[in-house]
N, C-alpha and C positions, 0 to 999 in steps of 0.2 A: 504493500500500500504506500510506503513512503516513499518507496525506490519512482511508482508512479508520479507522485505528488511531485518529486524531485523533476521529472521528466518532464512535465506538462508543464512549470515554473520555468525551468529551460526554453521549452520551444515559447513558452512566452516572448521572453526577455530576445530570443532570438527574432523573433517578429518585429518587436520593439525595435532592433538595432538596425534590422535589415529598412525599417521604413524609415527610420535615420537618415542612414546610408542611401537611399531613394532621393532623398530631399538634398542631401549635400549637391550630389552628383546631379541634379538638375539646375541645383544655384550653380555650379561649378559649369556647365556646359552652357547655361544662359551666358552667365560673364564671357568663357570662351570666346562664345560668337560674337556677343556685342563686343569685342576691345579688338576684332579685325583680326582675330589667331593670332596674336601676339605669341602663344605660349611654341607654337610649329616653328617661328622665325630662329628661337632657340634649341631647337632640336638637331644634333647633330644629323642626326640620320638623313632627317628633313633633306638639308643639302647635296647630300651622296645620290641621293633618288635623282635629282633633278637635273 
């Protein structure tokens, strides 16, 4: 019963993080695009492609 209790408490918190993590990543790729991909210009890799 506890080991239960324990599990169901988890996948909580784990919901909790993941819709977090949802909301960052959508502030985070808003900014992206409004600042003109600033973050690509600094990407090495970026330049080797091109």
């Amino acid at each position: 019963m506890t080991l239960m209790m324990m599990d169901a408490k988890r996948r909580k918190e784990c919901r909790e993080l993941r819709g977090r993590l949802l909301e960052l990543l959508e502030i985070i790729l808003y900014e992206w695009r409004g600042s003109g991909k600033k973050f690509t210009e600094r990407n090495p890799m970026d330049s080797k492609s091109s």
